[in-house]
N, C-alpha and C positions, 0 to 999 in steps of 0.2 A: 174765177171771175176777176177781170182787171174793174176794180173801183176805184175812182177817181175823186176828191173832193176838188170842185171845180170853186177859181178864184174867179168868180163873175158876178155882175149883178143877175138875178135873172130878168131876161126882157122880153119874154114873149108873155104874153098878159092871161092869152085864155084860147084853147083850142081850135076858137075859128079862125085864127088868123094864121093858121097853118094852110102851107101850100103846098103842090106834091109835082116834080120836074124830072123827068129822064135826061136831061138837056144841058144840067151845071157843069159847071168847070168845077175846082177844087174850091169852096170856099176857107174861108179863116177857122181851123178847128181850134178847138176848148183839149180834145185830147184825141187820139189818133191811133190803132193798132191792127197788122196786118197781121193777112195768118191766113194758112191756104186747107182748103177745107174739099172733101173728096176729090183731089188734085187741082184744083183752081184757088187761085190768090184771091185774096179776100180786103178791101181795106174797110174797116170802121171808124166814122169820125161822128164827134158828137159837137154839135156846132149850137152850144146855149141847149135849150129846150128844145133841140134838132139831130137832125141826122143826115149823113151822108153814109150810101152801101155802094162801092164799089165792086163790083163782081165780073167776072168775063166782060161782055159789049156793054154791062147798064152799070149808071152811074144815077142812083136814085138817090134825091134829094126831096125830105119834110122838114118845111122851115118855114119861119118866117119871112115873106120875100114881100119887101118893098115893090110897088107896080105892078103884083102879078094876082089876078084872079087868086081871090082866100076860099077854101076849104078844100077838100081831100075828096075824093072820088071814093067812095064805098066800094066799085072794083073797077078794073082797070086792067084790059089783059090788050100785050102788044107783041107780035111775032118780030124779032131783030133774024139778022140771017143766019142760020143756025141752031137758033133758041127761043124758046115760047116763053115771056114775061106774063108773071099774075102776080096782082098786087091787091091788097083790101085794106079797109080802114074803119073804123068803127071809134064813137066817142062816148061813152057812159058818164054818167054825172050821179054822184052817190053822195050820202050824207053823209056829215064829217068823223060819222062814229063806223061807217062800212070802210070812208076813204081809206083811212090811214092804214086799214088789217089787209085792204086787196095790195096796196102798197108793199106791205109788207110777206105778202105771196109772190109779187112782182119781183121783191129784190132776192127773195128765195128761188126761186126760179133760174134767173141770172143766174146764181152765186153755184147751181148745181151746172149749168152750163161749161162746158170745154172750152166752146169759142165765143167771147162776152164782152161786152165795155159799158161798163155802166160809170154815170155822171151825176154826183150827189151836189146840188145847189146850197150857196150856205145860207142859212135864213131858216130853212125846213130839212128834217132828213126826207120828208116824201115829195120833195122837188125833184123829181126822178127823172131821168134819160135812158133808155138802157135797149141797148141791143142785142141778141142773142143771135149767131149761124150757125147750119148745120146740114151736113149730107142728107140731101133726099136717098130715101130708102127705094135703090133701083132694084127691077127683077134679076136675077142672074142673067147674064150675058146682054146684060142692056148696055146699050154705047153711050158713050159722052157723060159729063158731068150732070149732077145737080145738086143744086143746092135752095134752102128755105133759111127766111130769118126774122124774124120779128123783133117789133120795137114796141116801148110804151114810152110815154112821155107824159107826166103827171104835172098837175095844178091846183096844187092845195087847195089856193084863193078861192075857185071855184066849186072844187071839189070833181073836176074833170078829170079821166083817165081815156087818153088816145092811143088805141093799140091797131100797129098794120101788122100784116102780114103779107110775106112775100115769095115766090115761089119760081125760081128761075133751072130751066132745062133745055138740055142739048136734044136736038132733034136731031 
């Protein structure tokens, strides 16, 4: 796992104000790490209490985005030419004695991960970022790539945990 201790304030305040784009350009990353994963390049950037996944045609971004319609789509599937996009999201809210232990499954998780970037906020170690990729498990002689990767992004203050999930395939 690449761990990061990020030099930021953290400023995204609390889950809903996360928003979810196939559409971004590159924003300003916190920290950045490519890596190509069952033959396809991979970028991960962790942008604050965000994320950017780079993969084949999609460039998926969860951020906080000034102007833009807030919360995340529970699912979300989109055909690009080539490849079948699915995407989910889900946001739990736990008490502060459950927070900090799934927290700490979360960074365990990551940390057994191959391909990882996780971003620790200073203020809290459970101010989490953290994205894991990894080859889809194809049948023998299936064509084309795929790839899945999941993210959490934690908020103490609230006690909130946002985890997506993502699942991109060549068709």
């Amino acid at each position: 796992m690449d761990a990061v201790s990020l030099d930021t304030p953290y400023l995204d305040t609390d889950a809903d104000q996360l928003c979810f784009s196939l559409d971004l350009e590159e924003r300003p990353a916190l920290a950045e790490k490519s890596v190509t994963v069952g033959g396809l390049g991979v970028t991960l950037r962790l942008l604050g209490a965000s994320h950017q996944v780079f993969a084949g045609p999609v460039r998926e971004t969860v951020a906080c985005l000034r102007g833009t319609v807030e919360g995340l789509p529970a699912t979300y599937t989109r055909s690009l030419p080539g490849w079948t996009y699915d995407f989910s999201a889900s946001t739990r809210r736990l008490p502060p004695e459950g927070f900090g232990a799934q927290v700490t499954r979360v960074l365990e998780r990551v940390a057994g991960a191959e391909h990882s970037l996780c971003g620790i906020f200073p203020g809290s170690p459970h101010a989490v970022t953290a994205v894991v990729v990894e080859a889809v498990d194809r049948p023998p002689g299936a064509k084309g790539a795929g790839l899945l990767w999941r993210t959490w992004h934690t908020y103490p203050q609230s006690g909130q945990i946002v985890t997506t999930y993502t699942r991109l395939e060549a068709r």
